[in-house]
C-alpha positions in Angstrom: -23.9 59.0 44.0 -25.3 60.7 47.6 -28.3 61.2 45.6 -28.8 58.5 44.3 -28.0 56.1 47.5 -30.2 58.3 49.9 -32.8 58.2 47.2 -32.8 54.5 46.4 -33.2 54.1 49.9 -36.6 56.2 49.9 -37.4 54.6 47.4 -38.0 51.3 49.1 -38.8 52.6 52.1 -41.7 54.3 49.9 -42.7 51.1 48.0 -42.7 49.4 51.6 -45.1 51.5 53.6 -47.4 51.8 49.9 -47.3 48.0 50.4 -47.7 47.5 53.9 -50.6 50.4 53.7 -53.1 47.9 51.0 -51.7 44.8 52.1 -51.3 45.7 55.7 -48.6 43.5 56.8 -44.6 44.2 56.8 -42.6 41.5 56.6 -38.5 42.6 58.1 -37.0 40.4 55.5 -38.6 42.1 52.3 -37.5 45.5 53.8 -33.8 44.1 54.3 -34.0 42.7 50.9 -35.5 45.6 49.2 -33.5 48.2 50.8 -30.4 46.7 49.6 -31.9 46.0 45.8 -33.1 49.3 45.4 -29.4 51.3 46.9 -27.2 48.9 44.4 -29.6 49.5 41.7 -29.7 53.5 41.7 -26.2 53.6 42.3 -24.5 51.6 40.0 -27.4 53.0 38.0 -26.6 56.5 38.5 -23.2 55.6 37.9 -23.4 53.8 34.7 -25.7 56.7 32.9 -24.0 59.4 34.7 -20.6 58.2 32.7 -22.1 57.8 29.5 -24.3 61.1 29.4 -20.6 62.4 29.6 -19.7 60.6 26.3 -22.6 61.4 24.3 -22.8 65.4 25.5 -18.6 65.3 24.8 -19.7 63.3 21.4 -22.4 65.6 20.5 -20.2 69.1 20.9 -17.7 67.3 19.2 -20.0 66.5 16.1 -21.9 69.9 15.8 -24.9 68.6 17.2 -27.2 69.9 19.8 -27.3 67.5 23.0 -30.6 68.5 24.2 -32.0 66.7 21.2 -29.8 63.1 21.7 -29.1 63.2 26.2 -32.1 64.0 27.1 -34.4 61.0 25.6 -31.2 58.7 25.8 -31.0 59.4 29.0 -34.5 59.0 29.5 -35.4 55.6 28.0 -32.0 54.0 28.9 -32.2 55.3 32.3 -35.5 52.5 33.0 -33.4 49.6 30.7 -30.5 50.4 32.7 -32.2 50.1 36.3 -34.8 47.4 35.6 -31.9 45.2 34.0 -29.8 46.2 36.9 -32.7 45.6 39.2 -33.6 42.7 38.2 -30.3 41.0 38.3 -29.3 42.5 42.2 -33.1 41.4 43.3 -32.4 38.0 41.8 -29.0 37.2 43.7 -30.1 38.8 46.8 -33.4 36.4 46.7 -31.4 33.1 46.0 -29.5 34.5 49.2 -32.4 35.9 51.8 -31.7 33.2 54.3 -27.9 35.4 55.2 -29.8 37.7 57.0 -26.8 39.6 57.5 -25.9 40.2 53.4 -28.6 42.6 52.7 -27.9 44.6 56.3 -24.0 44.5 55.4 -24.9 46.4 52.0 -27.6 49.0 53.3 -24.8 49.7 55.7 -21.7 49.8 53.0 -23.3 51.9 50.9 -24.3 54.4 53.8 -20.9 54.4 54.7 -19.8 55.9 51.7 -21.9 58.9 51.6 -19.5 60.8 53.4 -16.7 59.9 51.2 -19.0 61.2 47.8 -19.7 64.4 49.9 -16.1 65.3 50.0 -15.8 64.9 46.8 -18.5 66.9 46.2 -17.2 69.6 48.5 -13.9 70.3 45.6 -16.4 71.5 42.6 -18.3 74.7 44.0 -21.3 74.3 41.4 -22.0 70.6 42.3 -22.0 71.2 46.0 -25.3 73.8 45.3 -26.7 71.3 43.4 -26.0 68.7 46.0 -27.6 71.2 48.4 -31.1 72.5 46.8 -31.7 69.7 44.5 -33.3 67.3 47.0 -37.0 68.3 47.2 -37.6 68.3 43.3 -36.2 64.6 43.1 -37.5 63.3 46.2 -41.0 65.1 45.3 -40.9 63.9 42.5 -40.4 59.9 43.6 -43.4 61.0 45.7 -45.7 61.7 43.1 -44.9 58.9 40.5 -45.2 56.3 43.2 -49.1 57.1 43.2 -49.4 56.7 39.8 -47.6 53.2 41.2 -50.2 52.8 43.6 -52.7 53.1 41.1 -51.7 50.2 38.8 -50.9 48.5 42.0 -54.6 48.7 42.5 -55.5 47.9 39.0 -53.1 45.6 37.4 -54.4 42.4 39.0 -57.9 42.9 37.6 -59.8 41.7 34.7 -61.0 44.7 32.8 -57.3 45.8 33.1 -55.4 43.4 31.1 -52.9 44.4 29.5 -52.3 47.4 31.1 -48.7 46.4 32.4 -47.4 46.6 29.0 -48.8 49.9 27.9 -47.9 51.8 31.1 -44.4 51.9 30.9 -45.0 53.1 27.3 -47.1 56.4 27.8 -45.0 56.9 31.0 -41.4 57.1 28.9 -42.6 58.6 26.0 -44.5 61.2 27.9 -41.3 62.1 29.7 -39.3 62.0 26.9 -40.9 64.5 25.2 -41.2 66.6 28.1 -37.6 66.4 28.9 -36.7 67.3 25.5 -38.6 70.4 26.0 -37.9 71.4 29.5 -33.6 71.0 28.7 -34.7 72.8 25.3 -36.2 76.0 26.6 -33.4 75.8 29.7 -30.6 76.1 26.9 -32.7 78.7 25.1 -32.6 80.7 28.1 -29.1 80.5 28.8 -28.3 81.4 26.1 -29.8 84.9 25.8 -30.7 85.6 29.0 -28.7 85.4 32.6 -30.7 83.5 35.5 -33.0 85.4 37.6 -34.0 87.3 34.5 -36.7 86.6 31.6 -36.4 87.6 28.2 -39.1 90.3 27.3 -41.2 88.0 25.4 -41.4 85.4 28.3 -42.2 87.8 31.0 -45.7 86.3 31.3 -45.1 83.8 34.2 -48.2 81.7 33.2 -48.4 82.1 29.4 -51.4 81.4 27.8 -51.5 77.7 25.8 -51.7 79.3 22.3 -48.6 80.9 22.9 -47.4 77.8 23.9 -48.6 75.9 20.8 -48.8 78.2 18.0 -47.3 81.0 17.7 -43.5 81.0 15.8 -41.8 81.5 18.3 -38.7 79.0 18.8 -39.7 76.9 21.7 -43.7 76.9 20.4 -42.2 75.3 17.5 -40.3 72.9 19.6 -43.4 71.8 21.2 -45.9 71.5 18.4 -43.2 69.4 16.5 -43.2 66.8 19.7 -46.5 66.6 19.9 -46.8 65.6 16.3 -44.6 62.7 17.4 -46.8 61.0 19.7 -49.7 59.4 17.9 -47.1 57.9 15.3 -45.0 56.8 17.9 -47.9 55.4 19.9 -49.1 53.7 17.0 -45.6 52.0 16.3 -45.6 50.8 19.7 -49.0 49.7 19.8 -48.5 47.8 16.4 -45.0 46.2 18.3 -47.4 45.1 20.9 -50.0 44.0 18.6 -47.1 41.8 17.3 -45.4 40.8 20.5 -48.4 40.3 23.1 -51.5 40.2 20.6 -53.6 38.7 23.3 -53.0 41.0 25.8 -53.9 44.3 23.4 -58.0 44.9 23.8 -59.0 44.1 20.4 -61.2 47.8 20.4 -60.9 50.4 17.6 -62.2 52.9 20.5 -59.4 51.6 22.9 -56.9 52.5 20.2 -58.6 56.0 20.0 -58.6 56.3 23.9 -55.5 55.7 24.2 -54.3 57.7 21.5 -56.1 61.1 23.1 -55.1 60.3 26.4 -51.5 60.6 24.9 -52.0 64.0 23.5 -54.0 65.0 26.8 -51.2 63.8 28.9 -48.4 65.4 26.6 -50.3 68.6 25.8 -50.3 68.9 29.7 -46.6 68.4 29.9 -45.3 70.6 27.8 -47.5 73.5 29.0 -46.5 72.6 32.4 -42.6 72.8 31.4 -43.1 76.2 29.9 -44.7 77.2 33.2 -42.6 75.5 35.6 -39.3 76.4 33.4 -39.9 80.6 33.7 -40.8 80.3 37.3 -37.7 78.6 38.3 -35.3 80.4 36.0 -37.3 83.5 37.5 -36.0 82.0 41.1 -32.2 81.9 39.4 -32.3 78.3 39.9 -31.4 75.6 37.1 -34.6 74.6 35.3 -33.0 70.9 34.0 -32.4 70.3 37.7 -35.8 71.3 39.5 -38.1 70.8 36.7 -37.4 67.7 34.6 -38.0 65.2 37.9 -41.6 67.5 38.5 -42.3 66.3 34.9 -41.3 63.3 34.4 -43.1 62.1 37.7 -46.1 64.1 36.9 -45.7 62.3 33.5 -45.8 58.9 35.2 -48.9 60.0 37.7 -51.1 61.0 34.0 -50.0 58.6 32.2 -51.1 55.7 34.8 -54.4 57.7 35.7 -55.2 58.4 31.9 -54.3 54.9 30.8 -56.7 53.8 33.8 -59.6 56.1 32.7 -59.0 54.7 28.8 -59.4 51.0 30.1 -62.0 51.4 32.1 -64.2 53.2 29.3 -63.3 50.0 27.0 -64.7 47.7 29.6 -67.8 49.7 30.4 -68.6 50.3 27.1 -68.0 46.4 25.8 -70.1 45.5 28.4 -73.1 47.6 27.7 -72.4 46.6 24.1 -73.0 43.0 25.5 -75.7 43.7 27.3 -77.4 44.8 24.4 -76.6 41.6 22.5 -78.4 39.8 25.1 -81.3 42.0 25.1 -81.9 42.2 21.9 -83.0 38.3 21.1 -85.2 38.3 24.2 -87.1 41.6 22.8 -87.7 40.0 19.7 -90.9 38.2 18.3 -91.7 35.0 20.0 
């Protein structure tokens, strides 16, 4: 909850100055009203998945079943439904109610308030504390990176040769993370599970491993890796055929899109997953908790590829539809008279 309230508030502060930076102007009573969205919204979100990642891990144990392979993308994919249905319904009521200029201060100022209640709590569970110590810069780095990859579709979304690009963002974004996540808490169990932290397992001395390791060898976690990245072009393509179905006239109608789209995919999760490898045996190398300081690196690095790839793939369409029509019209004027 201290987490989540401090980092809500960065949040907005973060989308305000991004804002204020290509629109230059700041107007007081979006920052009131933003502020107070975004601290409701990450902690009744935090609160909400916090409770039920303790019923499906709980659930999971109980059933035989490995959580990494069910919390992780749960968490994951619920964890944007969750806060964007959240979001949109606290954004709503505080709009219908911007002229009390005092409601949005009153709740920026309530939730503040409590911080020093949650730390107390806090203080009674040793492990928790150490958490609530160190594990700042990874998540607030992390909001730091994915809000450029926000500041790129910022910059792109409201363009012509980008349409459609709202939709498929959030969709290489999540299922990037995902699978990275799946990994990253994956080779973290591994880890604990035969070896103590501080310490790596003979066969993962190598602190930057080279990417056939990674990918093809037999070893446990390459295995892990090359069966998620044999999910993502049929996941992609399910998606893509949903979106086909849903928002047909927003999907660039481009057999080379689709196969754009579909490499930056593997590009973007063939990075991921060799990053988590990486990032995984440096921090367990450090003794510190690899689910805690690596998954938010990912998943915001996940974000900042995804947007930049997904960029890069729409802007090859467009250029290369318009030299195809440029050809069109050249080719009756070079004709015979």
């Amino acid at each position: 909850m201290v987490q989540a309230t401090v980092v809500g508030f960065l949040a907005a502060v973060a989308a305000l100055l991004l804002g204020a930076m290509s629109r230059e102007e700041l107007d007081f009573v979006k920052v009131e009203l933003l502020c107070a969205s975004s601290v409701i919204t990450a902690f009744f979100a935090a609160f909400a998945l916090g409770m039920l990642m303790v019923c499906i891990v709980i659930g999971a144990r109980k059933l035989g079943v490995n959580p990494d392979n069910i919390a992780t993308p749960i968490a994951a994919s619920l964890g944007d439904l969750i806060t964007l249905s959240i979001l949109a319904f606290v954004s709503s009521f505080f709009y219908k109610h911007k002229d009390n200029r005092y409601l949005s201060l009153l709740v920026c100022i309530s939730f503040t308030a409590l911080i020093p209640l949650w730390v107390l709590i806090v203080k009674q569970n040793p492990p928790i504390m150490r958490i609530l110590k160190f594990g700042w810069f990874p998540i607030i780095l992390a909001m730091v990176i994915s809000s450029f990859g926000g500041l790129i579709m910022n910059k792109t979304i409201s363009k012509q040769q980008f349409q459609g690009m709202a939709i498929f963002t959030p969709i290489i974004c999540g299922v990037g993370g995902n699978l990275v996540a799946i990994q990253t808490s994956r080779i973290s169990t591994y880890l604990h599970m035969w070896s103590t932290p501080g310490v790596l397992p003979l066969w993962m001395k190598q602190y930057w491993p080279n990417p056939c390791s990674t990918f093809c060898t037999s070893e446990i976690n390459s295995v892990s890796a090359r069966v998620l990245l044999s999910l993502v072009v049929p996941g992609h393509l399910i998606f893509f055929y949903i979106i086909y179905l849903v928002e047909g006239h927003l999907v660039p109608q481009s057999k080379m899109f689709v196969v754009f789209y579909l490499l930056a995919s593997l590009m973007q999760v063939t990075i991921l997953l060799y990053l988590a490898e990486v990032m995984v045996r440096l921090t367990w190398h450090q003794a510190l908790d690899p689910d805690s300081h690596c998954i938010p690196y990912l998943t915001g690095l996940g974000d900042l590829l995804g947007t930049g790839l997904l960029t890069l793939c729409f802007l090859i369409n467009w250029l290369l539809r318009s030299e195809a029509g440029l050809d069109d019209i050249s080719d009756p004027a070079s004709g015979p008279p």
